[in-house]
Biopython code that builds the backbone (N, CA, C, O; Angstrom):
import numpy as np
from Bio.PDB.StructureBuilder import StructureBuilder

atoms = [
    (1, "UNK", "N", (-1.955, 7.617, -10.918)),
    (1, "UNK", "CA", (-1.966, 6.691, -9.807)),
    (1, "UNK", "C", (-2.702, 5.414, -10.189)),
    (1, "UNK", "O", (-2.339, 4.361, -9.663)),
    (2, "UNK", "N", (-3.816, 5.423, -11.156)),
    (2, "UNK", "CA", (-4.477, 4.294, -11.407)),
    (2, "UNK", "C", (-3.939, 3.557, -11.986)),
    (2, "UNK", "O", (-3.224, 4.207, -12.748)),
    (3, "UNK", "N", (-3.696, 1.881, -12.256)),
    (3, "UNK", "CA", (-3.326, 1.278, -13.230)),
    (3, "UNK", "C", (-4.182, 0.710, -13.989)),
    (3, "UNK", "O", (-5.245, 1.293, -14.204)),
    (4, "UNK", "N", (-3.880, -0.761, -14.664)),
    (4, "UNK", "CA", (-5.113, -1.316, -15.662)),
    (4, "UNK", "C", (-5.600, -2.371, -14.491)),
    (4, "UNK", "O", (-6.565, -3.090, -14.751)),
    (5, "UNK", "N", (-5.010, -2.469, -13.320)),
    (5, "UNK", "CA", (-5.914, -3.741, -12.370)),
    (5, "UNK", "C", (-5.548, -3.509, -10.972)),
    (5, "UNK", "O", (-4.671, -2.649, -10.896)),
    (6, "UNK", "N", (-5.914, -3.976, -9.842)),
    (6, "UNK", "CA", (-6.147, -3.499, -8.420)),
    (6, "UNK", "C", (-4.699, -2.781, -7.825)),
    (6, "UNK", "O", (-4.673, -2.292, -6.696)),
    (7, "UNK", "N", (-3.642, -2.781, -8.625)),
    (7, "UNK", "CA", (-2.647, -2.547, -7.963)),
    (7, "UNK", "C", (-2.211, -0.900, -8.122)),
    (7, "UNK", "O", (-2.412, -0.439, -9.246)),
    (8, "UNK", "N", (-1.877, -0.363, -7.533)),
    (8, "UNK", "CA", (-1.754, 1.160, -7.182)),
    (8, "UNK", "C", (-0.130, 1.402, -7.250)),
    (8, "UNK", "O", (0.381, 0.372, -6.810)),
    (9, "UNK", "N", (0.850, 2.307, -7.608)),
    (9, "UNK", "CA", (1.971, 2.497, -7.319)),
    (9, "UNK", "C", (2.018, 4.177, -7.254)),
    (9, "UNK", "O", (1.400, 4.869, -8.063)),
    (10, "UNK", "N", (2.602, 4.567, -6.489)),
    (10, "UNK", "CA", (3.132, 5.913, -5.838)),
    (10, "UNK", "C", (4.731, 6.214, -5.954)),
    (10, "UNK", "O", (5.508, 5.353, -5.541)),
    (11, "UNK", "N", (5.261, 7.500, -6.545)),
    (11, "UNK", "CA", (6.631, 7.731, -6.098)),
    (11, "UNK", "C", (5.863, 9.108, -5.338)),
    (11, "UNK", "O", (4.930, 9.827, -5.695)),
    (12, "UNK", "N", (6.836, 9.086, -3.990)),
    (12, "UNK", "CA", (6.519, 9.829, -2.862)),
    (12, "UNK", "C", (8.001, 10.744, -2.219)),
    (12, "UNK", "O", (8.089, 11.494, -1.248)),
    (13, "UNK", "N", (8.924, 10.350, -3.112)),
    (13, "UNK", "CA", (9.962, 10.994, -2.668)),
    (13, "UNK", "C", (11.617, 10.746, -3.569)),
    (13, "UNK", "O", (11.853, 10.112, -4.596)),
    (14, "UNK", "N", (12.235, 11.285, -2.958)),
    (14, "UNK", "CA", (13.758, 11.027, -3.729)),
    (14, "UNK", "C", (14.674, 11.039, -2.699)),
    (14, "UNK", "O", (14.671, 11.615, -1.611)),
    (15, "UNK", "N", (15.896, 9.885, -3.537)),
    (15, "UNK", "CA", (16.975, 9.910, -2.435)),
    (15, "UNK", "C", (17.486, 10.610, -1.958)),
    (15, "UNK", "O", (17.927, 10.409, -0.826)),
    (16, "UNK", "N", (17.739, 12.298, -2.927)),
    (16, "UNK", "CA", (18.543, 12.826, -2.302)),
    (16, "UNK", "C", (17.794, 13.622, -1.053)),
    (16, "UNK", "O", (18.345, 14.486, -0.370)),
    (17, "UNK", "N", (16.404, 13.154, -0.887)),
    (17, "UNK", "CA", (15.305, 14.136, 0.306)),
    (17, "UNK", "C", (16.070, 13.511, 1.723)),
    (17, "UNK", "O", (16.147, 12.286, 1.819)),
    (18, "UNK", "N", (16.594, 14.318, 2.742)),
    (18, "UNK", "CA", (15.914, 13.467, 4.113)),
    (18, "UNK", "C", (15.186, 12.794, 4.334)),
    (18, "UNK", "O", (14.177, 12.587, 3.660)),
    (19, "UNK", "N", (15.517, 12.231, 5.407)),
    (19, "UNK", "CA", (14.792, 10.542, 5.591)),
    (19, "UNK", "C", (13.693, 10.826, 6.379)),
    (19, "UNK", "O", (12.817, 9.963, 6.451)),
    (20, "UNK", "N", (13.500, 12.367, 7.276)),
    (20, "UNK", "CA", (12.345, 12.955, 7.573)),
    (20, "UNK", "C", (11.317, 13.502, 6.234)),
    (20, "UNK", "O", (10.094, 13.500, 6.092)),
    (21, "UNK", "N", (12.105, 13.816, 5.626)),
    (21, "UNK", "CA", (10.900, 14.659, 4.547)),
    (21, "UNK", "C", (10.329, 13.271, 3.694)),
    (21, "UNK", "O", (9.207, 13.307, 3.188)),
    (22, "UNK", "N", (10.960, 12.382, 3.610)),
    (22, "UNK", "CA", (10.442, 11.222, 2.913)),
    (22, "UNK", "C", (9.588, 10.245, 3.923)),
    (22, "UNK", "O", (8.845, 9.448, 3.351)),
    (23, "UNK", "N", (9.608, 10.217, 5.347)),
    (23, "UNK", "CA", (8.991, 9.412, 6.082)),
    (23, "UNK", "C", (7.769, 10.402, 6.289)),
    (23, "UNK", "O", (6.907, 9.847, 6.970)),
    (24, "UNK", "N", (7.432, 11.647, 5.931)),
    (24, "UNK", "CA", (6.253, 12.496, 6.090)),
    (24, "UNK", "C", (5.630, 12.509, 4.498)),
    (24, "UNK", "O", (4.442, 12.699, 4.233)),
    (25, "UNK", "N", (6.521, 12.306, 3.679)),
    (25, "UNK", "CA", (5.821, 12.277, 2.409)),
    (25, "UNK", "C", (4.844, 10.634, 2.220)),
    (25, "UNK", "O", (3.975, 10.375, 1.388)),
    (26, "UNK", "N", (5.317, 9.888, 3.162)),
    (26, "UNK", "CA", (4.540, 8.697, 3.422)),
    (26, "UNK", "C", (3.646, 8.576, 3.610)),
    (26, "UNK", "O", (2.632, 8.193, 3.026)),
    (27, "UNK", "N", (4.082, 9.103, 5.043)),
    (27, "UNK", "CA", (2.467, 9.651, 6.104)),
    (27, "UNK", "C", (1.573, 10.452, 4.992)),
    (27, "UNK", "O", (0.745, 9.688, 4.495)),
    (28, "UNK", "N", (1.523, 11.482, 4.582)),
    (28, "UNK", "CA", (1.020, 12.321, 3.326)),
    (28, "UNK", "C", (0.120, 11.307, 2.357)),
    (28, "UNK", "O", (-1.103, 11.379, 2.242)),
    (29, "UNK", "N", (1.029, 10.297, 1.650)),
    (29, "UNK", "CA", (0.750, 10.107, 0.059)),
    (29, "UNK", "C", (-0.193, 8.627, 1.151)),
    (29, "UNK", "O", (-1.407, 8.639, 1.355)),
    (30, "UNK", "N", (0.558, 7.771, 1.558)),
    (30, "UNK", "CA", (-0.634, 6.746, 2.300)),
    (30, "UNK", "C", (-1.835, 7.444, 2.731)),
    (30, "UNK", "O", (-2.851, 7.121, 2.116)),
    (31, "UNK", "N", (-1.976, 8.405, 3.727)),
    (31, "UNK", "CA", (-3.380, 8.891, 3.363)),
    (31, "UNK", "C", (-4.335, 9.366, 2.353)),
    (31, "UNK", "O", (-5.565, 9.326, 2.361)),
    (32, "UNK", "N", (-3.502, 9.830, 1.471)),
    (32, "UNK", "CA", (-3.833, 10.527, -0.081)),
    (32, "UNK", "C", (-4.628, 9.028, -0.666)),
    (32, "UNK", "O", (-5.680, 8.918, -1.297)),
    (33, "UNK", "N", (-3.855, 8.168, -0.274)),
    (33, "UNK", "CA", (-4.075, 6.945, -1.581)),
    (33, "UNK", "C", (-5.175, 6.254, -0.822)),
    (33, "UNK", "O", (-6.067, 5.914, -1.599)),
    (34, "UNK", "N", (-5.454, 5.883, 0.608)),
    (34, "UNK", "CA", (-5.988, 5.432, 1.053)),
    (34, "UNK", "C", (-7.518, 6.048, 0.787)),
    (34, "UNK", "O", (-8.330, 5.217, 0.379)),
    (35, "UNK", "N", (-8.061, 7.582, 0.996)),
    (35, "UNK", "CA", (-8.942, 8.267, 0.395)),
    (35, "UNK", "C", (-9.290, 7.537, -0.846)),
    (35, "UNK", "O", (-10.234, 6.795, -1.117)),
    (36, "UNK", "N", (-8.328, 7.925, -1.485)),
    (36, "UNK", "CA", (-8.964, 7.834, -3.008)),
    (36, "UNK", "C", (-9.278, 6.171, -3.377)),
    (36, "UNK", "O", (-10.042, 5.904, -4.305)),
    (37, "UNK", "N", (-8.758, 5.309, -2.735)),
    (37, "UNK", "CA", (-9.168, 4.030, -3.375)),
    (37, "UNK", "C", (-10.494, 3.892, -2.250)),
    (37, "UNK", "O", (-11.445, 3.254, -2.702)),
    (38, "UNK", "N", (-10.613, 4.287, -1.193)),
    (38, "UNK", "CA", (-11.894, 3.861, -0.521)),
    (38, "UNK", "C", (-13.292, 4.712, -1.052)),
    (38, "UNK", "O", (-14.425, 4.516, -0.614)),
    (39, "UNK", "N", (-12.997, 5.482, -1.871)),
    (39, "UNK", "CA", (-13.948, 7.205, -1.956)),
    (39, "UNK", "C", (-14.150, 6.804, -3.584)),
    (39, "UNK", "O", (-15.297, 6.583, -3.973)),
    (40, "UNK", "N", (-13.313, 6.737, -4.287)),
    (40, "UNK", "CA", (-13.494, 6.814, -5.634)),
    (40, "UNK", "C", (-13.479, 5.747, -6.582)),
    (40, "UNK", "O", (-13.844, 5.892, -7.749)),
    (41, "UNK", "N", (-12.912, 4.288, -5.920)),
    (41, "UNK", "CA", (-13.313, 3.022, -6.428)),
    (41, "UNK", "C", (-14.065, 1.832, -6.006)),
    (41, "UNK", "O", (-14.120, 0.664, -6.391)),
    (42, "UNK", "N", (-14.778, 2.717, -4.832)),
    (42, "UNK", "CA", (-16.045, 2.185, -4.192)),
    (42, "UNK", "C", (-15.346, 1.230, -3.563)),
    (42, "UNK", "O", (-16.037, 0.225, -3.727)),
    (43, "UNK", "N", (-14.493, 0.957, -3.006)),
    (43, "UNK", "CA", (-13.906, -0.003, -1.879)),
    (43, "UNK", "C", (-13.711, 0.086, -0.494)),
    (43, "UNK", "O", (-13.201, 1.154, -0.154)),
    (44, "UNK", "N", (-13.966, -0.730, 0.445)),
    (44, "UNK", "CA", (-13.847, 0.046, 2.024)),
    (44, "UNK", "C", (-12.145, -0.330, 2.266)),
    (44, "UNK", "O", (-11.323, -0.722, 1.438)),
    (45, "UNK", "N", (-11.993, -0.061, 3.647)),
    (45, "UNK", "CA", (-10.193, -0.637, 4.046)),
    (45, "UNK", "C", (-10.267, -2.199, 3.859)),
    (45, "UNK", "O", (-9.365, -2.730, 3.212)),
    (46, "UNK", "N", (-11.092, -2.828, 4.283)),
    (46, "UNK", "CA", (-11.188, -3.768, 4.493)),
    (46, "UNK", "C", (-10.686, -4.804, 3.040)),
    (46, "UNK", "O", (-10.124, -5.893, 2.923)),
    (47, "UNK", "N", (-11.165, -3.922, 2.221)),
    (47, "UNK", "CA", (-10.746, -4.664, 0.632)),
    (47, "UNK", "C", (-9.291, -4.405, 0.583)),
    (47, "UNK", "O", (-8.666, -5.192, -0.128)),
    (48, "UNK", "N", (-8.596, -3.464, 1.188)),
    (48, "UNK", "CA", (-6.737, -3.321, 0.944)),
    (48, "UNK", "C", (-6.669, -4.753, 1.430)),
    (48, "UNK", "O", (-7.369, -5.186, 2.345)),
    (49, "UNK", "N", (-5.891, -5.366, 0.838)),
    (49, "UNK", "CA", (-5.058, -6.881, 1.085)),
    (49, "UNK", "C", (-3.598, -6.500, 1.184)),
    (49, "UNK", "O", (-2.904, -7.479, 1.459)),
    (50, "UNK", "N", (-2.987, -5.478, 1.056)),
    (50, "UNK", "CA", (-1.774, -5.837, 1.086)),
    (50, "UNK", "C", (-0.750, -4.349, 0.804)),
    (50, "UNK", "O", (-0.505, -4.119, -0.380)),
    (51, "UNK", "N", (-0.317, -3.618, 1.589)),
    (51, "UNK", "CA", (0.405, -2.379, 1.234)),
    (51, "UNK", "C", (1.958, -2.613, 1.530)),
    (51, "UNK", "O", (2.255, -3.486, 2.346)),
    (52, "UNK", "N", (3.038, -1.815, 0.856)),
    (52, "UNK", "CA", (4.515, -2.048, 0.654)),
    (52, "UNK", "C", (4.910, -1.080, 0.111)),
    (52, "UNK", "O", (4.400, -0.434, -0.804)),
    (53, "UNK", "N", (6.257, -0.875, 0.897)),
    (53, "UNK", "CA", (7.190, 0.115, 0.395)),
    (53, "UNK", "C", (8.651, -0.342, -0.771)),
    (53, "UNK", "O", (9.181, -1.449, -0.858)),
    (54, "UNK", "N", (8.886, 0.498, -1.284)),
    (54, "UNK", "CA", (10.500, -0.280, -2.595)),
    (54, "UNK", "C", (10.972, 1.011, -2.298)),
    (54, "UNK", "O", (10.366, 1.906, -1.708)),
    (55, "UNK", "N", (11.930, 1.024, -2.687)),
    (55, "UNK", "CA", (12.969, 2.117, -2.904)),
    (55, "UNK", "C", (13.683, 1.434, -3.911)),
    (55, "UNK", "O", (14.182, 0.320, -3.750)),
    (56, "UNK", "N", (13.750, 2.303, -5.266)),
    (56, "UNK", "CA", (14.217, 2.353, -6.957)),
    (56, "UNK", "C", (14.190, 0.732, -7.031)),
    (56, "UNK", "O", (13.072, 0.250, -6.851)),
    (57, "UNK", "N", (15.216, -0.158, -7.261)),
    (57, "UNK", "CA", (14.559, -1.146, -7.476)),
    (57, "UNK", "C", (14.939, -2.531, -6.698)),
    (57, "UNK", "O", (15.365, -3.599, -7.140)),
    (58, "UNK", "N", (14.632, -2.118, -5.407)),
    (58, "UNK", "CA", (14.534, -2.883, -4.475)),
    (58, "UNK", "C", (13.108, -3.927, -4.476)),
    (58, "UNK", "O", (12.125, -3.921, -5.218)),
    (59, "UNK", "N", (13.473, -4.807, -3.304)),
    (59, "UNK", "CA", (12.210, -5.910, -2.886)),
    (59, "UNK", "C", (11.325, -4.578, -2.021)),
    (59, "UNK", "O", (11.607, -3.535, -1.432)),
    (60, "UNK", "N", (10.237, -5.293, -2.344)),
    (60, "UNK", "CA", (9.354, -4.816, -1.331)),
    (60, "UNK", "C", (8.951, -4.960, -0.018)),
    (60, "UNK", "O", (8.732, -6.108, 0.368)),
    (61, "UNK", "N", (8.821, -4.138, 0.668)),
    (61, "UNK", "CA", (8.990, -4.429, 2.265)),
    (61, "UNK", "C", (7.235, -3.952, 2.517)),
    (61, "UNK", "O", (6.713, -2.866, 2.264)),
    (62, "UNK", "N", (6.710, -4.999, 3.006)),
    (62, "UNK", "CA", (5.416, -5.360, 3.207)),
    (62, "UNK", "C", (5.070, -4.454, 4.699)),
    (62, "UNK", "O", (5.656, -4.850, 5.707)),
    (63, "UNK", "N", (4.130, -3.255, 4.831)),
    (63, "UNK", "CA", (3.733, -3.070, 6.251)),
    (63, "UNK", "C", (2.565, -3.242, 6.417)),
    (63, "UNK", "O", (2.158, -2.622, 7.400)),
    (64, "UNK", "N", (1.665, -3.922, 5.802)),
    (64, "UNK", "CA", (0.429, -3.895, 6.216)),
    (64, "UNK", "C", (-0.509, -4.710, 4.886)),
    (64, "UNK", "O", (-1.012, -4.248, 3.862)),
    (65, "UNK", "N", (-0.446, -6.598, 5.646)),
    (65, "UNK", "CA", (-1.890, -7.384, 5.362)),
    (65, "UNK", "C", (-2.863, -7.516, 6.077)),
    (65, "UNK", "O", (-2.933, -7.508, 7.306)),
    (66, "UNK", "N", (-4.120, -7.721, 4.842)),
    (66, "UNK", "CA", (-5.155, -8.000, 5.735)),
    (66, "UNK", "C", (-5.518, -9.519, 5.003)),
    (66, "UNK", "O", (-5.568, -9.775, 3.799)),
    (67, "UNK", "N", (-5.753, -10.433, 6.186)),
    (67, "UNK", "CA", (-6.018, -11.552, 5.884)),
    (67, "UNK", "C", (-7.344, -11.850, 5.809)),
    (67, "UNK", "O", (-7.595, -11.561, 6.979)),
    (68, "UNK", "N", (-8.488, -12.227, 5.329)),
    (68, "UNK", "CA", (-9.787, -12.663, 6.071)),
    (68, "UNK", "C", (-10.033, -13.763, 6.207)),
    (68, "UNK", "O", (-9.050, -14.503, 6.163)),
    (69, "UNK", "N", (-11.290, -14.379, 6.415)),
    (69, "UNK", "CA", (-11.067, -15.846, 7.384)),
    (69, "UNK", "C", (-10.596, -16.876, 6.288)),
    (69, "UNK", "O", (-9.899, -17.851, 6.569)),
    (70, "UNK", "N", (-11.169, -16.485, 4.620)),
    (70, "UNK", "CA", (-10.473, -17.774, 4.131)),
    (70, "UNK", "C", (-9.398, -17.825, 3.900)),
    (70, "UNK", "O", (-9.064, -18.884, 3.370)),
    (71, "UNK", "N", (-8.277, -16.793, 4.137)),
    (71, "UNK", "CA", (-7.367, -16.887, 4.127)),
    (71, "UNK", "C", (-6.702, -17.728, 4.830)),
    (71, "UNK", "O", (-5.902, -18.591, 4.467)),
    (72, "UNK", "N", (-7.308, -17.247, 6.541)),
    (72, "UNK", "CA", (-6.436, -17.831, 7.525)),
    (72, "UNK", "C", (-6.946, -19.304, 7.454)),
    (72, "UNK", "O", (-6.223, -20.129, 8.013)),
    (73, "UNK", "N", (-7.917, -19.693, 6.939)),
    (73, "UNK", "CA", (-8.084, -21.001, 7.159)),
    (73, "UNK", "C", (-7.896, -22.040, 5.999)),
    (73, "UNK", "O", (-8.143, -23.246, 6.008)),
    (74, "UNK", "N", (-7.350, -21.183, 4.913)),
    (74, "UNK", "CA", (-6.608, -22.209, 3.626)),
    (74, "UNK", "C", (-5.208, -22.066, 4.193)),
    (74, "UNK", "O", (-4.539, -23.069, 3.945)),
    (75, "UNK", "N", (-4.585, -21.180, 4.845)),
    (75, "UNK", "CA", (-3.558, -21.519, 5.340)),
    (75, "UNK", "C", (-3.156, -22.739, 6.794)),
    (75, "UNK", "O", (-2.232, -23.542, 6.928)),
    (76, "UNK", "N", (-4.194, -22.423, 7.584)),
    (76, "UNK", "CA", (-4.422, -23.881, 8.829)),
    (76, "UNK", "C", (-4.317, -24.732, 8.188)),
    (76, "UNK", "O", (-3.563, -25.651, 8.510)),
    (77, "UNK", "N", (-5.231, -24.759, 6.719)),
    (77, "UNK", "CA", (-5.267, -26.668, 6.243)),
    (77, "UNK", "C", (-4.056, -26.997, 5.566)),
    (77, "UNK", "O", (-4.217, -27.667, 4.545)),
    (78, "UNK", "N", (-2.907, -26.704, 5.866)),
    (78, "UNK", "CA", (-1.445, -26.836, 4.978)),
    (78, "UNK", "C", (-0.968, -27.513, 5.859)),
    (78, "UNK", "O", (0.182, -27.940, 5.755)),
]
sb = StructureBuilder()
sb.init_structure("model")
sb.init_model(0)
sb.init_chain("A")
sb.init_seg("    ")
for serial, (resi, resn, name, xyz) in enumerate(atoms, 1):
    if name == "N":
        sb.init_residue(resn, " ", resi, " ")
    sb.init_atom(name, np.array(xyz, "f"), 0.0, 1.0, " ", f" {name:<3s}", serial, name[0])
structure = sb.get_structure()
């Protein structure tokens, strides 16, 4: 699961699974991963910036940023 820099990748399922057994293997492996990067690389939630789903080699479909204030406010000054 670890790589060489902040980014994490998971396979959590296969096409030929139901779209239930793969939307619970989600639920599953997002908590799994969420543990381990807050527990074991000394990071709180607050440090996740950015989680996404792909399927084989699709775009990524983004469900969850976290912005903090300099974010939102290098983006106001545009």
């Amino acid at each position: 699961m670890a790589g060489n820099g902040p980014n994490y990748s998971l396979r959590i399922g296969r096409v030929s699974q139901d779209s239930k057994d793969i939307a619970k293997n989600v639920e599953s492996a997002l908590g799994q991963a969420l543990g381990y990067v807050t527990c074991w690389d000394n990071l709180g939630f607050d440090d996740v910036s950015h989680m996404s789903l792909r399927v084989g080699d699709s775009i990524e479909l983004p469900f969850y940023n976290h912005f903090d204030q300099r974010d939102v406010d290098a983006y106001m000054a545009k």
